[in-house]
C-alpha positions, 0 to 999 in steps of 0.5 A: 541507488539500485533499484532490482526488479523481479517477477512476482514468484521469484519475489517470494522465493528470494524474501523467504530465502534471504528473510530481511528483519524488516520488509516495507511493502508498499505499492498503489491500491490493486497492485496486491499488497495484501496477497503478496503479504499473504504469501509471506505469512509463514516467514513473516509477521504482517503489519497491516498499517491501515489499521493502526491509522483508523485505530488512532482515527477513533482515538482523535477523532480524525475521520469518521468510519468507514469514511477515514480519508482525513486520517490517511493524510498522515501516509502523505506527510499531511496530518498533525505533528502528533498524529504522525509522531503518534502514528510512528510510535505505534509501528516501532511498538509493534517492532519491539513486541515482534523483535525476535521474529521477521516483520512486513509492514504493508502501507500506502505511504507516499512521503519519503521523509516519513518512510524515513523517520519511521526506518531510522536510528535502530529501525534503519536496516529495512527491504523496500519492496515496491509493487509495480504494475507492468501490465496494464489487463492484469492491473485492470482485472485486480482493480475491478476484483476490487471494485466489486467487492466494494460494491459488494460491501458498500465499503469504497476502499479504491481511491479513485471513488469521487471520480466514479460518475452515478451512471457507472455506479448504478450500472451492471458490473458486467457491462462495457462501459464499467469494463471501460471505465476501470481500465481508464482508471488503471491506465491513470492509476498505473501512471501515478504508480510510475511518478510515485516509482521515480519519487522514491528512486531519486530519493536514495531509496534502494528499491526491490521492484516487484513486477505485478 
């Protein structure tokens, strides 16, 4: 399938222009998922699908705040059958309730048969909009924005927090070896965002590749 890439500007220019029905936004953590999404907001409902899984997270049980890693397992194709079944009845209700208005989901799913249960029978026509980062400074200056605010909020939304040692937790934010250690962190993040690319691609996704 095709896959089209375009700068970041360009990207928000062709979507308002062309305004798809539904847009799936998805992209590794810092690559500016929320800020993208932002910058659509006067043409499009956002859905924030993070919210719908901790919602379903008290509901069950599954994961405990702020901690709700058990939850997320269902953006992999890993949690219980209901729990996804309930998961993908959620976003369709929020379709449904919006269904004269253009819609962005933003998730970090990872699984393409649940990309494709939740864009089938009549959710089929769907934009895929990957964020890819093709620099690795700008990638590092948004994963380290993001790493002070969780630091900041005591809040560890990065995905990469049980591999951050207690030497860089405690150390100034503005030393070099934090400098260092989130720049080997995008480095890593950046490569995973690559296997995660050619997993979608050869899964017959038709992919607007967005080039952060």
């Amino acid at each position: 399938m095709p896959c089209i890439k375009v700068s970041f500007d360009n990207a928000i220019k062709n979507l308002t222009c062309i305004q798809p029905k539904l847009i799936f936004l998805t992209g590794k953590s810092g690559t500016g998922k929320s800020y993208f999404s932002s910058k659509l907001k006067d043409n499009f409902v956002p859905l924030e699908v993070d919210l719908i899984v901790r919602k379903l997270a008290k509901k069950h049980n599954i994961g405990i705040a702020p901690d709700y890693n058990k939850a997320f397992q269902v953006y992999k194709g890993k949690s219980p059958i209901f729990f996804e079944n309930e998961f993908i009845k959620e976003i369709h209700k929020f379709i449904d309730k919006n269904n004269n208005k253009s819609i962005i989901i933003d998730a970090a799913i990872s699984n393409s048969e649940l990309i494709k249960k939740i864009f089938s029978g009549k959710y089929k026509i769907f934009t895929f909009v990957f964020l890819y980062p093709n620099s690795i400074n700008r990638y590092s200056n948004r994963i380290m924005k993001r790493y002070i605010k969780d630091v900041t909020t005591k809040k560890k939304t990065l995905p990469f927090w049980s591999e951050v040692p207690k030497e860089i937790e405690d150390a100034s934010l503005k030393s070099k070896k934090v400098k260092k250690f989130i720049k080997d962190m995008a480095k890593k993040q950046k490569k995973k965002s690559d296997e995660r690319y050619k997993y979608f691609s050869s899964n017959g996704f038709s992919i607007y590749t967005v080039l952060v």
